[in-house]
C-alpha positions in Angstrom: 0.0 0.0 0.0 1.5 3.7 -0.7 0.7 6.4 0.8 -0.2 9.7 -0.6 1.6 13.1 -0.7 -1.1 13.9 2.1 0.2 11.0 3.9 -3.2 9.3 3.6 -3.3 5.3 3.0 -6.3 3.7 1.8 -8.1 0.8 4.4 -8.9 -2.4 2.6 -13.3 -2.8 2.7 -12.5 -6.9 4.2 -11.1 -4.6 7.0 -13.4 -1.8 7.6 -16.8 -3.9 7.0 -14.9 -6.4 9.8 -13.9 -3.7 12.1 -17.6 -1.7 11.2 -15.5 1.6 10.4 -17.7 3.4 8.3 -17.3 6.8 6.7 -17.0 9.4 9.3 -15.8 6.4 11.9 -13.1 7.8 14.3 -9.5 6.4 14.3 -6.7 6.4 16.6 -3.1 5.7 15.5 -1.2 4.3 18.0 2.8 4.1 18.1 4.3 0.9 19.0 7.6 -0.9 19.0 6.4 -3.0 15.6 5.0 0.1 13.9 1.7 2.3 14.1 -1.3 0.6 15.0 -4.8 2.2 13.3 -7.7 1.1 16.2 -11.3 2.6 15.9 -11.9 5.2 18.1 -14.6 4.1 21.1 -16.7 7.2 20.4 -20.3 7.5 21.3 -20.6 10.3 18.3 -19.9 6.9 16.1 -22.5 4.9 17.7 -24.9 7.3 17.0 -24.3 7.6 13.3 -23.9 4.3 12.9 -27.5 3.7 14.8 -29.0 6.5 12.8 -27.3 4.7 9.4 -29.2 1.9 9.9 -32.5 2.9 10.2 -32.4 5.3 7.5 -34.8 4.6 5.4 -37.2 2.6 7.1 -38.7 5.1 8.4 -42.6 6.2 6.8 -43.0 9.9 6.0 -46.4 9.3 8.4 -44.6 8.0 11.5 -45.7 9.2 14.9 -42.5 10.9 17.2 -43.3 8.2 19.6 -42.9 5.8 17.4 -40.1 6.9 15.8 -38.5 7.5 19.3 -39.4 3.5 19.8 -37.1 2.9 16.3 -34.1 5.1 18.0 -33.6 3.5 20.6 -34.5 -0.2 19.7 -37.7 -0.7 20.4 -38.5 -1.9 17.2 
């Protein structure tokens, strides 16, 4: 892998669908003695978006707020 004159590298998909790092996903870079490790971020910010990601689209242009309060937080 190379990395860019911005210093970005790209993450292989295997890896981010494995690791559930999604676009906007927080990552820390870590030094160590082998090299740098790349871990995602335990960020509630993330959780959120994530959560929000996958109910997007489910949702009826007629729902109630209480029932799409239920749907946020996993009431079904």
């Amino acid at each position: 892998m190379r990395v860019t004159i911005k210093g970005q590298v790209t993450i292989p998909v295997d890896l981010r669908q494995i690791h559930n790092i999604t676009p906007n996903s927080d990552v820390d870079f870590i030094n160590t003695n082998e090299g740098i490790l790349i871990k995602k971020s335990k960020n509630t910010r993330d959780d959120l978006s994530t959560r929000l990601n996958e109910i997007r689209g489910i949702i009826e242009k007629k729902t109630t707020t209480k029932a799409l309060m239920n749907l946020t937080r996993g009431g079904g």
